[in-house]
C-alpha positions in Angstrom: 0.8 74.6 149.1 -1.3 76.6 146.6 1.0 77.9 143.6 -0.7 81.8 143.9 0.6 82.9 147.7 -2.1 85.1 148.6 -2.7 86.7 151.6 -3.9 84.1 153.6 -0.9 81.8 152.8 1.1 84.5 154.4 -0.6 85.0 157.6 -0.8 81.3 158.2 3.0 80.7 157.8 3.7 84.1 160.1 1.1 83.1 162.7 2.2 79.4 162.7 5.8 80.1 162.9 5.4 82.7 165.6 2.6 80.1 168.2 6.1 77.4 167.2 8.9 79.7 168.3 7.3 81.0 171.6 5.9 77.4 172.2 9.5 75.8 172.1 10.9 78.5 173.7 8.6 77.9 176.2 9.1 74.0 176.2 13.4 74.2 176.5 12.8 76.8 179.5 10.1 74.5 181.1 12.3 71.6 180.8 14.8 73.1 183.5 12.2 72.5 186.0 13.2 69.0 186.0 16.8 69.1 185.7 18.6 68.6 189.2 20.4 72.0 189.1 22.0 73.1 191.8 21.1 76.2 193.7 23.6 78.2 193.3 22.2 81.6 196.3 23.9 80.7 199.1 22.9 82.0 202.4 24.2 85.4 202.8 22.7 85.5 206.5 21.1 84.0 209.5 18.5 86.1 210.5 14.7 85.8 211.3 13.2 88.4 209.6 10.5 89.9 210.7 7.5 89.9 208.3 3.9 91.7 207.9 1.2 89.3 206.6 -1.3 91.2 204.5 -4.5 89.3 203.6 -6.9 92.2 201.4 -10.6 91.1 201.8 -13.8 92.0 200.1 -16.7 90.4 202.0 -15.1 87.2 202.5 -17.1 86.3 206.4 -17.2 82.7 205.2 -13.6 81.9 204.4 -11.8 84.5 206.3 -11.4 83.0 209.6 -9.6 79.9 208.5 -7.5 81.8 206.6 -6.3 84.1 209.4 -6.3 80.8 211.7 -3.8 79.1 208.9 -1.5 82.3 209.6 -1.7 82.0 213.2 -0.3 79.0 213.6 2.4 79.5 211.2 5.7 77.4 212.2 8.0 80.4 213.0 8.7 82.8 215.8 5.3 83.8 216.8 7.4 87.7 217.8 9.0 87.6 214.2 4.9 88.3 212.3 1.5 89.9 212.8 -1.3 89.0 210.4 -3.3 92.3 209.3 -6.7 92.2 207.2 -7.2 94.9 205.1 -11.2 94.8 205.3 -12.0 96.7 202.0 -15.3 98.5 201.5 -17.2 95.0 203.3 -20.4 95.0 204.0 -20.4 91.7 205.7 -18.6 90.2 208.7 -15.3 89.8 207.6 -13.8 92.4 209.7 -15.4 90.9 213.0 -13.8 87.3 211.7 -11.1 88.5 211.1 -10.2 89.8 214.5 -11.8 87.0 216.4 -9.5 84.8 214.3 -6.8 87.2 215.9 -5.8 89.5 213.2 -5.3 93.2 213.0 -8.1 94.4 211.0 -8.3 97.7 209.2 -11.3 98.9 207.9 -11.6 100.9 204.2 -14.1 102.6 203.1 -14.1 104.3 199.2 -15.9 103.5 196.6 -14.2 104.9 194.0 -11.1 102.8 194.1 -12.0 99.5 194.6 -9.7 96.4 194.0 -6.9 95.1 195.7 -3.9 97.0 194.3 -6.1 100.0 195.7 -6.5 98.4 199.1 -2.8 97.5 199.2 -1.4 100.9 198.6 -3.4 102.0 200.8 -2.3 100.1 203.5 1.4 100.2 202.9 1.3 104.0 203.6 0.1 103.1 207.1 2.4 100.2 207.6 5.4 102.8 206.8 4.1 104.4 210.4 4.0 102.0 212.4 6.2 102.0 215.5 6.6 97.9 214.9 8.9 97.6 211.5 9.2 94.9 209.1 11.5 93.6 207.0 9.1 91.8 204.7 5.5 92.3 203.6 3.5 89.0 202.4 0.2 89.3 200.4 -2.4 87.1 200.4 -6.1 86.4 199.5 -9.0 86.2 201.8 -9.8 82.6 200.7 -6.2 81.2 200.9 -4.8 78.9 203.2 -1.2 78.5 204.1 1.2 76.0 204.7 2.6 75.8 208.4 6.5 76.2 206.8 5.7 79.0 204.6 7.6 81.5 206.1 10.7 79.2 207.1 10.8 79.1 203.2 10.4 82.4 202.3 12.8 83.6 205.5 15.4 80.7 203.6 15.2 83.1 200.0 15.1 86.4 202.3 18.8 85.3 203.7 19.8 84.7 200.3 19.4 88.3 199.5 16.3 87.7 197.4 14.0 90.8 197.6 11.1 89.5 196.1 10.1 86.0 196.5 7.0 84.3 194.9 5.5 80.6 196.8 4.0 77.8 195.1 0.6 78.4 194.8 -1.5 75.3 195.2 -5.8 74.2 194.9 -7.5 74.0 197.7 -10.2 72.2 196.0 -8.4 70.8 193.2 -12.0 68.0 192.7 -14.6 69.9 193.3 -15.7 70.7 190.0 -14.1 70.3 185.7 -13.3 73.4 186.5 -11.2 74.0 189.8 -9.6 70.7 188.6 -8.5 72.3 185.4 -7.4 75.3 187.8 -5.3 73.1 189.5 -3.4 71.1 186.6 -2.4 74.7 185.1 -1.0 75.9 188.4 0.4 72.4 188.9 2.1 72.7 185.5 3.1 76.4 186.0 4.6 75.8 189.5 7.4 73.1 187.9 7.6 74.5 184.6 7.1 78.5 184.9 8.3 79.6 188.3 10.4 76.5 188.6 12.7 76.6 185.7 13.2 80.6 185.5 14.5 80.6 189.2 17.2 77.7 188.2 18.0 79.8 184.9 18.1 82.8 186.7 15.3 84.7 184.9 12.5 86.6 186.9 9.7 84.3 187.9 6.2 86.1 188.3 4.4 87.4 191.2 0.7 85.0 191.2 -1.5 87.8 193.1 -1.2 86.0 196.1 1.7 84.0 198.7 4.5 86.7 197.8 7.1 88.4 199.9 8.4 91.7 199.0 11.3 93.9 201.4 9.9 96.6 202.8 12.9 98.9 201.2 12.3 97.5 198.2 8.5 98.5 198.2 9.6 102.2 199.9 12.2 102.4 197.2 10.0 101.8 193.9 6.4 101.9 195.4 3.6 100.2 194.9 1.5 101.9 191.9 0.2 98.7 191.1 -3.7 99.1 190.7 -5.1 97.4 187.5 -7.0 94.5 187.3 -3.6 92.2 187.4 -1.7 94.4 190.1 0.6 91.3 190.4 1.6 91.1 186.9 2.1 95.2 186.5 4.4 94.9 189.8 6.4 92.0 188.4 7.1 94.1 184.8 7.7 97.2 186.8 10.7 94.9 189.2 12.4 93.9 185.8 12.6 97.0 184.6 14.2 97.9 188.2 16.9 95.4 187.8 14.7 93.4 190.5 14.1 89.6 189.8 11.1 87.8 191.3 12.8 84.4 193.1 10.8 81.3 193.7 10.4 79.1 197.1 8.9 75.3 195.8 8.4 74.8 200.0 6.5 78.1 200.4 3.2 76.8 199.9 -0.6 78.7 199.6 -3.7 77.1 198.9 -6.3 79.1 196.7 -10.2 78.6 196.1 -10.3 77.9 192.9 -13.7 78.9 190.9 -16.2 76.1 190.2 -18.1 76.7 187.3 -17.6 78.0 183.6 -19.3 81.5 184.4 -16.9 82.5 187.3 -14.8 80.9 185.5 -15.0 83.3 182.4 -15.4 86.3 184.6 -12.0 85.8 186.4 -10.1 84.8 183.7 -11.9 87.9 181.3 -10.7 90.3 184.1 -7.2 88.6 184.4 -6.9 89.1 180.4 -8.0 92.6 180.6 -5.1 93.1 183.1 -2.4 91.5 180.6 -3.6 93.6 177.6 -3.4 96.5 179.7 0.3 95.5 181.0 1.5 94.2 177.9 0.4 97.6 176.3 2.7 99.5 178.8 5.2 97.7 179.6 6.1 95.4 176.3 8.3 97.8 174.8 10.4 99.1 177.2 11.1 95.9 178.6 12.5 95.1 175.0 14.1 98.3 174.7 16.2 97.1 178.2 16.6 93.6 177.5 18.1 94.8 174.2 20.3 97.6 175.1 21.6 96.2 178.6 21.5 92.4 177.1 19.0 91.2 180.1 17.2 88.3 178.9 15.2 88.4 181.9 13.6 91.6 180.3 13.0 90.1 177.1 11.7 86.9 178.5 9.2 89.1 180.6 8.2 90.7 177.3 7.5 87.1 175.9 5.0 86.3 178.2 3.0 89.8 178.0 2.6 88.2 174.2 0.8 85.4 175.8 -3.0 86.7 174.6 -1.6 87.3 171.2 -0.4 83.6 170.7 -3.8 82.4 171.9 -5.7 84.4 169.7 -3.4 83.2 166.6 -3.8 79.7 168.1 -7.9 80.3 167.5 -6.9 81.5 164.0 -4.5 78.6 163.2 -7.5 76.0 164.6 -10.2 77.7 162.7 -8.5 78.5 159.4 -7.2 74.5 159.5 -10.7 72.7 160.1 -12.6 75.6 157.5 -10.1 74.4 154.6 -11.4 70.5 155.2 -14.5 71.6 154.3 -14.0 73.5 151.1 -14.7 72.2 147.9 -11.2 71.6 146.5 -9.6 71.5 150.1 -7.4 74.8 149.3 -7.9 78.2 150.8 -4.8 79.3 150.6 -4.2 78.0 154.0 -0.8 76.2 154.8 -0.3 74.0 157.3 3.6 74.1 158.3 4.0 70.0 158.0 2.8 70.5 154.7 5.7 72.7 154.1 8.5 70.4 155.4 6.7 67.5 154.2 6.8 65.9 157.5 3.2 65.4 159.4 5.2 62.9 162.1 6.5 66.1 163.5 2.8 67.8 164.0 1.5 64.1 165.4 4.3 64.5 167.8 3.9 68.1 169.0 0.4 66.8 169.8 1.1 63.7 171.7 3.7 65.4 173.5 0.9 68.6 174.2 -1.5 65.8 175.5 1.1 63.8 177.8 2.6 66.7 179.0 0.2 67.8 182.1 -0.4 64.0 183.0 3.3 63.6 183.2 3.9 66.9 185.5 1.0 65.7 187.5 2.8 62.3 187.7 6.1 64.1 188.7 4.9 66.1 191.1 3.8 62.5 193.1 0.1 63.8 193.3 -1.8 61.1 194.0 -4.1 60.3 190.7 -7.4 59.7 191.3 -9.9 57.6 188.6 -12.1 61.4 188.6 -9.1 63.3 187.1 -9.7 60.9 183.5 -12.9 63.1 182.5 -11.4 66.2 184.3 -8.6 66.5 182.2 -10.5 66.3 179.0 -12.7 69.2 180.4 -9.1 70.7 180.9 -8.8 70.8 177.0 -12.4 72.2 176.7 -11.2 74.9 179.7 -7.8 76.0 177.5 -9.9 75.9 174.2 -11.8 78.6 175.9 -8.9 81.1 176.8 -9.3 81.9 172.7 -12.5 83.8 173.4 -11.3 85.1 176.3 -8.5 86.6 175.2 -10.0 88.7 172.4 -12.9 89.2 174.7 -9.9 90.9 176.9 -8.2 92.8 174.3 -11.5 94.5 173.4 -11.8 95.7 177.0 -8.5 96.3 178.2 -9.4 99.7 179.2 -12.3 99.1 181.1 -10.8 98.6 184.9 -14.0 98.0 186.5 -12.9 95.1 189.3 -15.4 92.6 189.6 -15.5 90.5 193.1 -15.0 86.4 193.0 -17.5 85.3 195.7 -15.6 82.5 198.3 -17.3 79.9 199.9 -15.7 76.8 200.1 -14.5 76.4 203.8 -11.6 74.2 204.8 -9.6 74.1 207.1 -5.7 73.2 207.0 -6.4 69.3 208.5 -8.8 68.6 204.8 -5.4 69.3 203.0 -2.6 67.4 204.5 -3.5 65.2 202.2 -1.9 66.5 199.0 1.5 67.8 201.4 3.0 64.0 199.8 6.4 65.5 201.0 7.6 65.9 197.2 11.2 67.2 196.2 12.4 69.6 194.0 
């Protein structure tokens, strides 16, 4: 440690101590995804509840059609759902799929508020109309596919009095590319050790854009309002600060396309940061101002993870600031590297094994089978979270530009090329 603390000294130590704390507070939460804790919700009810399956599509033709097939057949009471497709300013086929696949398609038409938080609001105002009522909405993507028992599992959570539900939201082409493969460990990893562990604690998991259930009332009661670029994530703060948690169902499963090279890659993730600035800007503070003065840790924990672009960034900083001191003449910048400090680099070697071994292990645990292609995958995977640094600045700069950018779908599969990975795992 340099004897003058300048600047630099104290920026390292704050940005290294802040990327430790959230990082094992992240680690001791994630580790209840593991633990065999009992469900304690028990089943308030025993009622089939009737639900509205919403799938918003943007010239999807290629991919809509199994995806409203994968509804259709869905392993509960064929009078208890209806499928609708919101067919949002298309220019293709997708409405004329969609109803030969058997759904009931609406068409929109405005320019001017494009995205799906648009198109969803949009429909929910119709939906209040209808002569049919639900008790549930479920939102999907054009290019998902669902599992046969999704509904069983979300109508389980529903009967536990859970207004909001989030599924376990799977690949549907997990090897097609570095990429979707790196997709798919992260969701993988997010499913057991995000959503996972905050519905055994008791915390509010979050909504994933996609495979979600909401209660009608609930939606009449707070509405919707959710039209940035990460309508799931606004949604989710704006539940929390209702005194609404987001529950989890492991056996509620979706499939989503996952992109398959670095540009889409980059432009979906870019927009998905943009989003989380944008929330994180609005919603941060309140949610700390709650959590605080009503002692709800769901609220704070919320708050943590709308600081999620801000670790990454100071993760880049760390990482740059540690391999530019190697190079300098005398080896001192004035940077300090925390093992330094304690005078123990074993406990730095060990955060890294245990960062390397971590994803194969939830892989592992999840009883996926491992194939010899996922070796050079998951070293892209490090390349893929090295690049969320630039992408996250990227994303801070242009939080306030809401200009929604489509992700084209092509990849067409069919429920059959993915009983594959259903390896019947338990929780």
């Amino acid at each position: 440690m340099p004897n003058d603390i300048s600047f630099l000294t104290v920026l390292s130590i704050i940005l290294q101590v802040f990327s430790l704390s959230i990082g094992l507070y992240y680690f001791i939460v994630g580790i209840y995804g593991f633990l065999p804790v009992k469900d304690k919700h028990k089943q308030l009810t025993n009622k089939t509840h009737k639900f509205a399956l919403i799938v918003s599509a943007h010239n999807e033709e290629a991919v809509i059609g199994n995806m409203v097939e994968s509804l259709m057949e869905m392993d509960y009471d064929r009078d208890a759902f209806d499928v609708f497709v919101i067919a949002d300013n298309c220019t293709d086929k997708t409405a004329l799929r969609a109803k030969e696949a058997g759904a009931i398609v609406y068409e929109r038409e405005d320019k001017n508020k494009r995205g799906k938080g648009f198109a969803l609001e949009w429909f929910f105002e119709k939906l209040y109309k209808m002569e049919k009522q639900y008790d549930y909405i479920s939102v999907f993507d054009a290019d998902n596919l669902v599992d046969p028992g999704y509904l069983k599992a979300m109508n389980k959570r529903a009967n536990q009095g859970f207004k909001v539900v989030q599924g376990f939201l799977d690949s549907k082409n997990p090897y097609d590319s570095w990429i979707s493969a790196s997709y798919s460990f992260c969701f993988w990893c997010v499913n057991r050790t995000f959503q996972l562990s905050r519905y055994k604690l008791g915390l509010c998991c979050e909504l994933s854009g996609t495979g979600f259930i909401i209660a009608v009332d609930t939606l009449k009661k707070l509405g919707w309002g959710a039209t940035c670029l990460t309508e799931d994530m606004e949604f989710t703060m704006k539940l929390s600060l209702n005194d609404e948690k987001v529950a989890f169902a492991y056996d509620a499963k979706i499939y989503d396309e996952k992109p398959l090279t670095l540009v889409q890659s980059w432009r979906q993730r870019k927009r998905w940061m943009q989003g989380h600035w944008d929330v994180a800007t609005r919603y941060f503070f309140p949610l700390i101002k709650k959590g605080i003065k009503e002692r709800k840790l769901s609220c704070i924990d919320c708050a943590t993870y709308l600081v999620q672009p801000i670790r990454i960034i100071a993760l880049g900083i760390i990482t740059f600031f540690a391999y530019a001191q190697s190079f300098y003449p005398d080896g001192d910048i004035g940077f300090v590297q925390m093992s330094y400090l304690f005078d123990s680099p074993w406990i730095w070697n060990t955060i890294v094994i245990i960062q390397f071994l971590y994803t194969p292990f939830v892989i592992w645990y999840e009883r996926r089978e491992i194939k010899p292609i996922m070796i050079p995958y998951y070293l892209g995977y490090m390349v893929y979270n090295f690049t969320w640094i630039p992408i996250a600045i990227q994303g801070m700069v242009d939080k306030n530009k809401t200009e929604w950018s489509h992700t084209k779908h092509t990849r067409t599969i069919s429920m059959k090329d993915l009983n594959k990975l259903n390896d019947g795992s338990k929780v």
